[in-house]
C-alpha positions in Angstrom: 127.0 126.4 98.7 126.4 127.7 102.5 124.5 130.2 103.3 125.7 133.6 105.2 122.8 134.7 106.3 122.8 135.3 109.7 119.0 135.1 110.1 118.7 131.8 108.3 116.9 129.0 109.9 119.7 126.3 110.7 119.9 123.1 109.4 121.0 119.9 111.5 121.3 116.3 110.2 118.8 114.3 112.2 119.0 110.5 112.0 115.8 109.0 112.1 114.4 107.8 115.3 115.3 104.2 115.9 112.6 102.2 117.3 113.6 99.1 119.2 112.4 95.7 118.3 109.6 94.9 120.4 108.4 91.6 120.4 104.5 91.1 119.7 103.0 89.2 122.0 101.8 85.8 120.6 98.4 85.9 122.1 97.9 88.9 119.7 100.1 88.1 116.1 98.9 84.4 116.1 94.9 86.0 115.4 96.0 88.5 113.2 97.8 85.6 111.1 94.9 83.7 111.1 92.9 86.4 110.0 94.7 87.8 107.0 95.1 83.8 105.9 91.4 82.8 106.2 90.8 86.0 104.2 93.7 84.5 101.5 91.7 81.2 101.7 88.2 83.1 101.2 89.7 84.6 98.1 91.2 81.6 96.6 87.9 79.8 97.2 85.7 82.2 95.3 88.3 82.7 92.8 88.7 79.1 92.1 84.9 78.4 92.7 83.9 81.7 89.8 86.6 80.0 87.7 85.5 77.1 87.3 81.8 78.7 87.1 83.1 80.1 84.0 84.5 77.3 82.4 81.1 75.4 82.8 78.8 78.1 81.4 78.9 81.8 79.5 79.9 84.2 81.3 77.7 86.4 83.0 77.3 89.3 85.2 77.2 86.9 88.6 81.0 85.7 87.5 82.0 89.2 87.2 81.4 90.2 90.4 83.0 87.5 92.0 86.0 88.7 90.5 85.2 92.0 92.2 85.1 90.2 95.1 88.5 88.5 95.0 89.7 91.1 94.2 88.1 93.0 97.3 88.6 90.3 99.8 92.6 90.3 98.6 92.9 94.3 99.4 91.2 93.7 102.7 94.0 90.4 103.5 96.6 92.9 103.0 95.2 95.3 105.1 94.9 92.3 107.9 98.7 91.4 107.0 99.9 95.1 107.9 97.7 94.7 110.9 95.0 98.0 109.3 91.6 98.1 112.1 89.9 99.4 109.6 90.8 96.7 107.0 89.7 93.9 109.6 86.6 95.6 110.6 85.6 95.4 106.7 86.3 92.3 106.1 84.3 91.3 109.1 81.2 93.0 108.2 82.0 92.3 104.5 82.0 88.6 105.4 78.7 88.5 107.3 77.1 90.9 105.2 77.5 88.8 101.8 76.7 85.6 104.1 73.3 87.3 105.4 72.5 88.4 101.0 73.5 84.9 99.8 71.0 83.4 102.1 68.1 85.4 101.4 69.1 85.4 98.0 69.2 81.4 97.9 66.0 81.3 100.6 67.4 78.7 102.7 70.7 78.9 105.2 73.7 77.0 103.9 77.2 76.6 104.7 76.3 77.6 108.0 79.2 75.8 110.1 82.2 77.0 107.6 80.8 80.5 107.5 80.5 80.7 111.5 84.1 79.5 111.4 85.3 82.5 109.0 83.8 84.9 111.2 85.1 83.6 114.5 88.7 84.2 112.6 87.6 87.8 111.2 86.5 88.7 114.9 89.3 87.5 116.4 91.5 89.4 113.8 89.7 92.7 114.7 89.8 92.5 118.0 93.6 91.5 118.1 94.0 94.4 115.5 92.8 96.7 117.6 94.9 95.1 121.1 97.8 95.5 118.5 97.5 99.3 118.1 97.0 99.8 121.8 100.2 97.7 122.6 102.2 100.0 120.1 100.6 102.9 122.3 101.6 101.9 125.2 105.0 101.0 124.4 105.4 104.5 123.0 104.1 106.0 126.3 106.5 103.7 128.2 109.1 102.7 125.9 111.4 99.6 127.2 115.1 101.0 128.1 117.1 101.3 125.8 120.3 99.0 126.5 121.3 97.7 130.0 122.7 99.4 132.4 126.3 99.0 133.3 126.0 98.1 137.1 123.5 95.0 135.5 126.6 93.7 133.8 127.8 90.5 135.5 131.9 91.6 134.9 130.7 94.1 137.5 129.0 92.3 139.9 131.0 91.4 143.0 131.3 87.5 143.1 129.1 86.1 146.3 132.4 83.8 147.7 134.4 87.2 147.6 131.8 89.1 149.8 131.0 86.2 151.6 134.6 85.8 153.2 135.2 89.1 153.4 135.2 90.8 157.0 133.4 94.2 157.2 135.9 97.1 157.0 139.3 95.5 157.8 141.3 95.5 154.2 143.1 92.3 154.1 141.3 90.2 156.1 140.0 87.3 154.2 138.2 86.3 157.6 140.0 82.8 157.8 141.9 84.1 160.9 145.0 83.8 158.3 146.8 87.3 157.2 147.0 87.6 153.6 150.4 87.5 152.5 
């Protein structure tokens, strides 16, 4: 059914716009990878560790929470995976903040040298997180071009023997001194 309105609003099929593969750079994926895993391994860890918690004694409201925070600490992996700043900035304060309770909590630092480790991968995640979305920016302010150009296609570059022999504005002349036949 068309409409015959003259005054109607037109309608045109628009294909979305196609983005072109750009490649990340590794100096900013590789982080981000070993962000959102270190955040799957901090998740298994507790989850195995509150398990097993369980298992040993009744459960309580401590055991709970821990499945609160797997549960947490998995939302905030995905959010790493899809490469969300705000995702890695929470898990990085998240980290250290529930590092800085647990040790006032127990009175006395432990795990000191794992924990420094896991926030060195958080950091490093955020900040590559953050390089990520401004390398998407700037490829969208200066996007790549499109396809090649036809004059960059070797089938029409002149061949450097052809030029080479050939003397400057006399058709014919191959420049051996010989006529072409």
């Amino acid at each position: 059914m068309t409409d015959t309105n003259p005054y109607s609003t037109p309608a045109a099929a628009i294909s979305a716009m196609q983005v072109p593969d750009i490649e990340i750079p590794e100096e900013i994926a590789r982080p981000i990878k070993h962000g959102w895993v270190a955040a799957c391994v901090t998740g298994a860890l507790t989850l195995v560790l509150t398990l097993l918690s369980q298992f040993g004694a009744s459960a309580n409201r401590t055991e709970l929470w821990n499945l609160l925070d797997v549960g947490l600490v998995a939302v905030l992996a995905f959010g790493i995976y899809r490469k969300s700043r705000i995702a890695a900035t929470l898990m990085l304060c998240y980290f250290a903040l529930s590092k800085i309770l647990m040790m006032i909590a127990e009175g006395m630092p432990t795990g000191l040298v794992v924990s420094f480790i896991f926030l060195i991968f958080y950091f490093r995640a955020t900040v590559a997180t953050f390089r990520y979305h401004r390398f998407l920016r700037e490829v969208k302010r200066n996007p790549p071009p499109p396809r090649r150009r036809l004059s960059d296609d070797p089938f029409f570059q002149a061949s450097p023997a052809a030029s080479a022999n050939a003397a400057p504005g006399i058709p014919g002349d191959t420049g051996t001194g010989t006529p072409m036949p």
